[in-house]
TILUMPA-749571 format. One record per residue (C-alpha): y, z, x. Coordinates in steps of 0.02 Angstrom, whole numbers, always signed. Example, Ala and Ser with C-alpha at 12.3 -4.5 7.8 and 13.67 -1.06 7.14 Angstrom:
BEGIN
[[-225, +390, +615]],
[[-53, +357, +684]],
//
This chain:
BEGIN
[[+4160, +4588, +5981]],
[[+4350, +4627, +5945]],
[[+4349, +4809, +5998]],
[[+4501, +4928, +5917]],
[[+4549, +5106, +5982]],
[[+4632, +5257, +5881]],
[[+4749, +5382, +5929]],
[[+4682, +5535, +5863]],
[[+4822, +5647, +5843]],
[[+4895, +5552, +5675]],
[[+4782, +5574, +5533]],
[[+4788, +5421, +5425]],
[[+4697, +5289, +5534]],
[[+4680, +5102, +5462]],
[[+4655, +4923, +5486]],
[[+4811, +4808, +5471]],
[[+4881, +4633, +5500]],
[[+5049, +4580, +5536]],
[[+5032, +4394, +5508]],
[[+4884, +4258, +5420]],
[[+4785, +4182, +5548]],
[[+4606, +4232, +5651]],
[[+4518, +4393, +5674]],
[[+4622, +4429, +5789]],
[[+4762, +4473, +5701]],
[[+4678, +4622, +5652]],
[[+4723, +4788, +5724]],
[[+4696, +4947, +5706]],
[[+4844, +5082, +5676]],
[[+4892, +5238, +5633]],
[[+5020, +5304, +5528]],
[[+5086, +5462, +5423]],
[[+4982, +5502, +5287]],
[[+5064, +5432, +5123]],
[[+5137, +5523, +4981]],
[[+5092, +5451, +4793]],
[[+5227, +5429, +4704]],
[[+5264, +5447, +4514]],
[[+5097, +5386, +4404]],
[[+4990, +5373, +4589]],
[[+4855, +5474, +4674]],
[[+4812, +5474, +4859]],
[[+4645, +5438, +4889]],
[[+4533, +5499, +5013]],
[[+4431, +5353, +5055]],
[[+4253, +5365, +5082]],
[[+4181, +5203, +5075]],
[[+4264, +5004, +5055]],
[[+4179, +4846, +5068]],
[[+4224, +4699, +5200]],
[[+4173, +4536, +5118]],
[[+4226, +4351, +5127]],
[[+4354, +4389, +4990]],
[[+4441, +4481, +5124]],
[[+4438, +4332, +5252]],
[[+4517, +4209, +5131]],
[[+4667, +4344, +5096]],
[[+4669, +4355, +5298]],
[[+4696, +4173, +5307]],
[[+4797, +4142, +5174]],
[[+4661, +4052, +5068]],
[[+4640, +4174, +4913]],
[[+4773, +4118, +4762]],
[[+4764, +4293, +4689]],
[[+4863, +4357, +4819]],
[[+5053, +4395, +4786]],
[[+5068, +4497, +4933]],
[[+5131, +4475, +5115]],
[[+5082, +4546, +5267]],
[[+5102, +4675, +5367]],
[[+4941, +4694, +5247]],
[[+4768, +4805, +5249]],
[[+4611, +4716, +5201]],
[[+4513, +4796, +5104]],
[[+4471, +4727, +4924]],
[[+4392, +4880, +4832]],
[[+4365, +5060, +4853]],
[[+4292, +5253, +4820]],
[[+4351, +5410, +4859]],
[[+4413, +5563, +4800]],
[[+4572, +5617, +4753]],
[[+4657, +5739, +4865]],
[[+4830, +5716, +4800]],
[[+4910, +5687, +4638]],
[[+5083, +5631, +4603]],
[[+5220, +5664, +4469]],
[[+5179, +5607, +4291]],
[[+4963, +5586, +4328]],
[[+4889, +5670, +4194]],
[[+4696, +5590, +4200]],
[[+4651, +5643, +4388]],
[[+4649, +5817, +4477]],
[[+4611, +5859, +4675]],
[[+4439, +5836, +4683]],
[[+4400, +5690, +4578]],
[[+4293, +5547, +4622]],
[[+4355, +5380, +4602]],
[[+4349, +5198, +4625]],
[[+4464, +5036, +4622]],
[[+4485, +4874, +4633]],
[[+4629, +4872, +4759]],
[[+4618, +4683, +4836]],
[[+4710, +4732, +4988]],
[[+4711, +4931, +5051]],
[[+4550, +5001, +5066]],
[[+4505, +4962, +5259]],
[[+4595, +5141, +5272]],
[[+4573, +5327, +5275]],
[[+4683, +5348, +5147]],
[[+4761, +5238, +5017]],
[[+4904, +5252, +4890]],
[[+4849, +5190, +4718]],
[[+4910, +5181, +4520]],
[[+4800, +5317, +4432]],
[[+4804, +5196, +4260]],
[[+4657, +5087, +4344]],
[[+4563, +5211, +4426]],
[[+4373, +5236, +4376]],
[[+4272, +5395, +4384]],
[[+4113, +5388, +4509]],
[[+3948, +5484, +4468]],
[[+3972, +5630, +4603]],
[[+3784, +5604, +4654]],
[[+3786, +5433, +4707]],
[[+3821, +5343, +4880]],
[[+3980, +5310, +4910]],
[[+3941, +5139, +5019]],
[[+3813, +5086, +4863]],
[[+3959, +5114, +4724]],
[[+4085, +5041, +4837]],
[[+3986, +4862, +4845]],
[[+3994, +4873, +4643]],
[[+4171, +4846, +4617]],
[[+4195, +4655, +4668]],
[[+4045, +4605, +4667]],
[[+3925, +4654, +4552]],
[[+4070, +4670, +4424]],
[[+4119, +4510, +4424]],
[[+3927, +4455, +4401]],
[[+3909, +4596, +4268]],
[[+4067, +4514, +4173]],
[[+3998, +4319, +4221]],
[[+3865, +4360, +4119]],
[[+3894, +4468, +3988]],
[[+4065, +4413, +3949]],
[[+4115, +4224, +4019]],
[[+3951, +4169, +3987]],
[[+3878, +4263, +3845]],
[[+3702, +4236, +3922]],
[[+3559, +4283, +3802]],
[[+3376, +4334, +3833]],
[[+3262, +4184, +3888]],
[[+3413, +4054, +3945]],
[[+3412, +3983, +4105]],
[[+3534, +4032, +4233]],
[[+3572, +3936, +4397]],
[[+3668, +4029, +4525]],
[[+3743, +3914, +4663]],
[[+3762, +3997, +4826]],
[[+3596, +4148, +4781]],
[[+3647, +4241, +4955]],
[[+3822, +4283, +4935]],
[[+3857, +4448, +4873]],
[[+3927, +4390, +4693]],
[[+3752, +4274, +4694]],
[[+3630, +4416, +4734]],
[[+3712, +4538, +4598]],
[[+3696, +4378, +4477]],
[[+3509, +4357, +4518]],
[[+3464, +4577, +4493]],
[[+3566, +4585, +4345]],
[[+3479, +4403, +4265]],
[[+3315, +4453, +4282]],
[[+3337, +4631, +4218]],
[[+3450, +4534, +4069]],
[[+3289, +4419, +4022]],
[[+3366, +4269, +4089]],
[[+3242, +4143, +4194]],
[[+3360, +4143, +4367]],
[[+3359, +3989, +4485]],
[[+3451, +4001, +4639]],
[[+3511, +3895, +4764]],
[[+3508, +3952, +4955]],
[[+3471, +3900, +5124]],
[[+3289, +3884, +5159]],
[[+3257, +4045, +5263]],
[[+3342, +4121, +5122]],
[[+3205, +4077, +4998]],
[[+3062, +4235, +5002]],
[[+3188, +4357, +4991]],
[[+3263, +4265, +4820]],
[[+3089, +4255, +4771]],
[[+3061, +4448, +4805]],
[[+3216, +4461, +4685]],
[[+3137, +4377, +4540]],
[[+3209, +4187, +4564]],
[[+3164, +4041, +4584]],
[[+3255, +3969, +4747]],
[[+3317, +3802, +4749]],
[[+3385, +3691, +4933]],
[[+3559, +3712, +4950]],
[[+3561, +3535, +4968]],
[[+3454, +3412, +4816]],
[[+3443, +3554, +4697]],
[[+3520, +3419, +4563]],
[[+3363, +3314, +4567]],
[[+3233, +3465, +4516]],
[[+3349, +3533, +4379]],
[[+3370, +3391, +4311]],
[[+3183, +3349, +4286]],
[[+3172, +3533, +4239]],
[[+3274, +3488, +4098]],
[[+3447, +3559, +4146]],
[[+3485, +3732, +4115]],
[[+3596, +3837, +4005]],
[[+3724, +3923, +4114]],
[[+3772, +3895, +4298]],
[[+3894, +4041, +4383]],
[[+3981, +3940, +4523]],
[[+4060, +3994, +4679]],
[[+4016, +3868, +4797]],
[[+4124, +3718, +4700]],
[[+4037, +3547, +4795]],
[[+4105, +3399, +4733]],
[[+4219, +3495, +4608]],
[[+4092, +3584, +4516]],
[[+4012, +3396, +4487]],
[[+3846, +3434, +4523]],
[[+3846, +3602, +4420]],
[[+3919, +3521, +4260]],
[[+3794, +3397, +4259]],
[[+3656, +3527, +4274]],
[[+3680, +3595, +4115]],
[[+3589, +3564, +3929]],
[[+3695, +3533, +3766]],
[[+3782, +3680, +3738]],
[[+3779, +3764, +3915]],
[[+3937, +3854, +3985]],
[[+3990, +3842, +4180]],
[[+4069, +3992, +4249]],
[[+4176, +3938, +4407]],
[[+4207, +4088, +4524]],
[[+4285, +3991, +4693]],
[[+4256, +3869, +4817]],
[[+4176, +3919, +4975]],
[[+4154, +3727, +5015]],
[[+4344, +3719, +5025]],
[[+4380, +3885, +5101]],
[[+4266, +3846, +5252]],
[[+4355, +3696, +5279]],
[[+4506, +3806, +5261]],
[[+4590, +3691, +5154]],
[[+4691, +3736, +4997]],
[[+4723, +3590, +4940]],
[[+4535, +3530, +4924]],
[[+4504, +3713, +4833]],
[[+4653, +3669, +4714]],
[[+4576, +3495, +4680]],
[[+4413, +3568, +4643]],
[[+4457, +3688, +4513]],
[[+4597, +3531, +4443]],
[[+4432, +3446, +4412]],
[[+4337, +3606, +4344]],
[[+4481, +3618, +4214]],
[[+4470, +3411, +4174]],
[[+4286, +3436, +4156]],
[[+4322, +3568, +3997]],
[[+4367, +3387, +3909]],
[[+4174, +3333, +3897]],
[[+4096, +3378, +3724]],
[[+3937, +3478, +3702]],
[[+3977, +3597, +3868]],
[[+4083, +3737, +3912]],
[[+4163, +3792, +4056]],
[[+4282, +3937, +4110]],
[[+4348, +3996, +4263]],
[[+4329, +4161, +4319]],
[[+4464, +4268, +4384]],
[[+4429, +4466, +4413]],
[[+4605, +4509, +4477]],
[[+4658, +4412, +4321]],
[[+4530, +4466, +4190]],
[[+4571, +4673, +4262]],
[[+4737, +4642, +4220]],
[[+4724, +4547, +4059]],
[[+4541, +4685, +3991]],
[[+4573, +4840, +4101]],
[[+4465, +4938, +3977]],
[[+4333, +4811, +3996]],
[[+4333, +4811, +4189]],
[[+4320, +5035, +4167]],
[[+4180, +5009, +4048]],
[[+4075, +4874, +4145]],
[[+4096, +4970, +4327]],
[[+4058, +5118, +4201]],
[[+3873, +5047, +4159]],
[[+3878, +4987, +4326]],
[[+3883, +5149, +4395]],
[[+3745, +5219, +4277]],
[[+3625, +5102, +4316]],
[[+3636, +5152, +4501]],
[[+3651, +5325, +4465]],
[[+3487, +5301, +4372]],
[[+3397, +5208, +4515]],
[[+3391, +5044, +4394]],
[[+3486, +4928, +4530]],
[[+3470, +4929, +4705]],
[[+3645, +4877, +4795]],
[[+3597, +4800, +4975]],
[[+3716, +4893, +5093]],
[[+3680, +4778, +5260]],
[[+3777, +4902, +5373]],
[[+3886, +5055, +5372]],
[[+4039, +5010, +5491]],
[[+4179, +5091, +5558]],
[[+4355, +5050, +5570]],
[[+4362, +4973, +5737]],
[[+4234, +4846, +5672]],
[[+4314, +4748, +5544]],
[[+4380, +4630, +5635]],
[[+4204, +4590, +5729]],
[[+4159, +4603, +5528]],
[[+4267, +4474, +5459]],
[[+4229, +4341, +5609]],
[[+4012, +4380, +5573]],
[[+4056, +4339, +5381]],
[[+4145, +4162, +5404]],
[[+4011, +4117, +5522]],
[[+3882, +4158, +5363]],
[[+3705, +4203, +5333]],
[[+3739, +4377, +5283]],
[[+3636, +4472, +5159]],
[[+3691, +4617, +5080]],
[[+3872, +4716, +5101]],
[[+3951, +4767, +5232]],
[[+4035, +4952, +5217]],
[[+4162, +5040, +5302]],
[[+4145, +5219, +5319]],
[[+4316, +5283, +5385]],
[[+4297, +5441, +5425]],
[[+4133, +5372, +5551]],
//
C-alpha cells in the first residue's frame, strides 16, 4: 500500500499529482485554504468518490480532460458551503451541495462555480449522494434521455460490475426494462440478486442473438469497436457508447480513438441508432437537465427507493492504494473518501 502522511498544522489537506504516470505520482499535500472568487463558493467537502474515471485522467487516458497537472483527482463531490464569494446569489454558509467537478474533490476543501452546484437532501449520506453524481447520473441520463428506453424493452449492459453498469441494472429494473448483463462469472449471483439476467463476459453474442437481439445496449466496455454490441440489437434499437475500458487497460489512446471512429461509422447502418455519451459534455451543453436528474436522483435515495453500494469509506492517504486496487479490477460498489477521517 502507498502510504501518505499530513502535516497537521495547515488546514486544507488534499491529494495531488504533479505529472501523468502510476500511482505513485500521487501525494498528499497541504496548502492554504482557498478563497472563492467572484460567482464561486468554497466547499467544505464531506464525501468524493475515487473511481476508474479518475485513473484514466491520472494517466492521461480520459479525452474530457483540458486540464494539466499539478492536478487533484477527484471527479465529483458533496459538501457544504462554508464560504461564499462576490456576486453568488443562490448559496448561503450552510448549504448542502454537490458537483460534478472531474478533477478537485480528493480534498478538504474545494473552490467551485456556484452556477452548477446542486442542492443535497440534508438527511442523506454524504458517501451514498456522492456515488450519484458520475455514476448513476450518467445511467439515469443513458436511459431516460440517450436511449429513450420504454417499459418492457430489453436492455443489455456490457461490463454489469462497473459502477456506471450496476446503476444501469437498479435503475432498469425499477424502469420496467428486462436487464441482461454481462460480467465475469463470480460476478453472476450478485447481478442476479439485482434483478438481471447475467451474461459471460466473453460469448454473450451467441445467447442474444438466439434470444432475438435486444432493444438497447449502454456500452462502456467498447470490444471490437462496439462490433459485438451493434450487432446485438433488433430493428430499431439504439446503442449508447459510454468508453472503452478494453482500450484504457491496454492504456492505449489510439485503440480508444479507433473504437469510438468505428462507433460513429456504425451510425451509417439503417434500422439502428447509436449515440455516444458524454457527461462532461452533455452538463455543459443541458446543465438544467444534469440539476434535475441528480435532483430525482437524490429523492429516490432520500426516499430509500435506491440503494447506492458504498464498498468502503477511505481516507486521504488511501487514494493512491485506491486508484492502483481499481485498475487491477473486480470492484463492486464505490469507493468514498471521507476527508475529514
Amino acid at each position: 500500500m502507498t502510504t501518505m502522511t499530513f502535516a497537521p498544522e495547515i488546514p486544507n489537506q488534499l491529494v495531488r499529482f504533479d505529472a501523468f504516470g502510476a500511482p505513485s505520482e500521487l501525494n498528499a499535500v497541504t496548502e492554504p485554504i482557498p478563497e472563492p472568487g467572484r460567482g464561486e463558493v468554497r466547499i467544505r467537502v464531506e464525501a468524493s468518490s475515487v473511481q476508474f474515471t479518475d485513473t484514466l485522467i491520472r494517466r492521461r487516458l480520459y479525452p474530457d480532460l483540458r486540464e494539466r497537472p499539478p492536478l487533484t483527482p477527484g471527479y465529483d463531490l458533496v459538501g457544504v458551503v462554508d464560504a461564499v464569494g462576490p456576486g453568488v446569489e443562490r448559496w448561503r454558509e450552510g448549504d448542502r451541495v454537490a458537483d460534478l467537478t472531474v478533477v478537485g474533490g480528493n480534498a478538504r476543501f474545494a473552490i467551485r462555480p456556484a452556477a452548477g452546484l446542486v442542492a443535497v437532501p440534508p438527511s442523506v449520506d454524504a458517501a451514498r449522494a456522492t456515488t450519484l453524481v458520475l455514476s448513476w447520473v450518467t445511467a439515469y441520463q443513458c436511459l431516460h434521455r440517450a436511449a429513450r428506453a420504454q417499459p418492457g424493452e430489453r436492455l443489455l449492459v456490457i461490463g454489469g460490475n462497473g459502477a456506471v453498469g450496476q446503476a444501469l441494472i437498479a435503475l432498469g429494473v425499477r424502469a420496467g426494462l428486462e436487464v441482461w448483463a454481462t460480467a465475469r462469472e463470480h460476478h453472476h449471483p450478485a447481478l442476479e440478486a439485482a434483478g438481471a439476467r447475467p451474461l459471460p463476459r466473453d460469448g454473450w453474442e451467441a445467447i442474444v442473438r438466439e434470444a432475438g437481439g435486444v432493444d438497447v445496449v449502454v456500452d462502456g466496455v467498447a470490444a471490437e469497436g462496439f462490433g459485438p454490441s451493434h450487432r446485438a440489437l433488433r430493428r430499431g434499437g439504439r446503442l449508447i457508447g459510454i468508453g472503452a475500458t478494453a482500450a484504457a487497460q491496454k492504456a492505449s489512446m489510439a485503440k480508444a480513438v479507433r473504437d469510438f471512429i468505428g462507433l460513429y461509422l456504425r451510425k451509417l447502418v439503417p434500422g439502428k441508432s447509436v449515440r455516444v455519451y458524454s457527461i462532461t459534455k452533455e452538463r455543459t451543453a443541458h446543465p438544467e437537465a444534469f440539476a434535475e436528474d441528480l435532483g430525482v436522483l437524490f429523492g429516490l435515495l432520500e426516499r430509500g427507493e435506491i440503494d447506492p453500494g458504498v464498498a468502503e469509506r477511505l481516507t486521504l492517504a488511501e487514494v493512491a492504494d485506491a486508484h492502483t486496487r481499481l485498475e487491477r479490477g473486480g470492484l463492486r460498489g464505490k469507493l468514498v473518501v471521507e476527508p475529514w477521517s
